[in-house]
C-alpha positions in Angstrom: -86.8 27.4 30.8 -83.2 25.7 31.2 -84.6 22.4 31.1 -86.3 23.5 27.2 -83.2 24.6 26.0 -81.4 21.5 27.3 -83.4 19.2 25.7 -83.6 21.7 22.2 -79.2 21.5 22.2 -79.6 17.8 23.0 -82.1 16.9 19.8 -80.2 19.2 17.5 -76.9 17.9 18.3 -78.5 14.5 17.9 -79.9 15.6 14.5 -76.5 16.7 13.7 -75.2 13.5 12.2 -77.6 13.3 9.3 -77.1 16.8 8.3 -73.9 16.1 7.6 -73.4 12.6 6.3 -71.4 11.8 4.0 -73.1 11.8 0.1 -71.9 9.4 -2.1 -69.6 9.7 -4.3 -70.3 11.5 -8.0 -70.1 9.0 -11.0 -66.5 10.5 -12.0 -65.4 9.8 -8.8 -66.0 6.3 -8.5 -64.6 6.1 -12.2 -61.3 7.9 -11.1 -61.2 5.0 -8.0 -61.7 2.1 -10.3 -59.4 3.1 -12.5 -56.2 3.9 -9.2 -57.7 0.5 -8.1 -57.0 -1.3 -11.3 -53.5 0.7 -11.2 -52.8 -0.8 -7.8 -53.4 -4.3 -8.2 -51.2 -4.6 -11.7 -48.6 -2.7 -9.5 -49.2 -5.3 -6.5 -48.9 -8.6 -8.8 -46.1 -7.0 -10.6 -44.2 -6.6 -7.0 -45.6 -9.9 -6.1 -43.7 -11.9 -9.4 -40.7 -9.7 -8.3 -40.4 -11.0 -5.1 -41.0 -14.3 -5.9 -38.2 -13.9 -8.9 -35.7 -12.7 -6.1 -36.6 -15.3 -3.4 -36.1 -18.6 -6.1 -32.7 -16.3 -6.7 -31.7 -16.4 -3.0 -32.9 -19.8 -2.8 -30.3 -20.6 -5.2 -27.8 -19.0 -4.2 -27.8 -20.0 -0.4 -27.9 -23.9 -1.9 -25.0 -23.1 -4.1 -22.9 -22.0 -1.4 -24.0 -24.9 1.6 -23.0 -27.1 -1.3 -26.7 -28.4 -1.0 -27.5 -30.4 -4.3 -30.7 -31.5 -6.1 -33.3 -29.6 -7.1 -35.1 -26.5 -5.6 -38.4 -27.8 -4.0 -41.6 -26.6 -6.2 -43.8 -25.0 -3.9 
């Protein structure tokens, strides 16, 4: 009788997993996720021509004080 119960709590614990899988995602969803990943990457190459605005500044300003002349190597 053990043995039958065993193997009952084994298969439903195994069955488990597709009970509760994950659904997909409703259509307003995925258009709410489009629209923070479109947010995200203007906010990522905005930081991105920030950073490469402030680097070419301390480029500049490291060669100005060594007293390092010429021009700034294009990458």
């Amino acid at each position: 009788m053990n043995v039958r119960i065993l193997i009952m709590s084994v298969a439903m614990a195994a069955s488990a997993g597709a009970v509760w899988a994950k659904l997909p995602a409703a259509p307003a969803d995925q258009a709410k996720a489009a629209e923070a990943k479109a947010k995200a990457d203007e906010a990522a190459k905005k930081d991105a021509d920030l950073l490469g605005k402030y680097q070419d500044k301390a480029v500049s300003n490291y060669r100005k004080n060594k007293g390092i002349r010429g021009p700034v190597p294009k990458k």
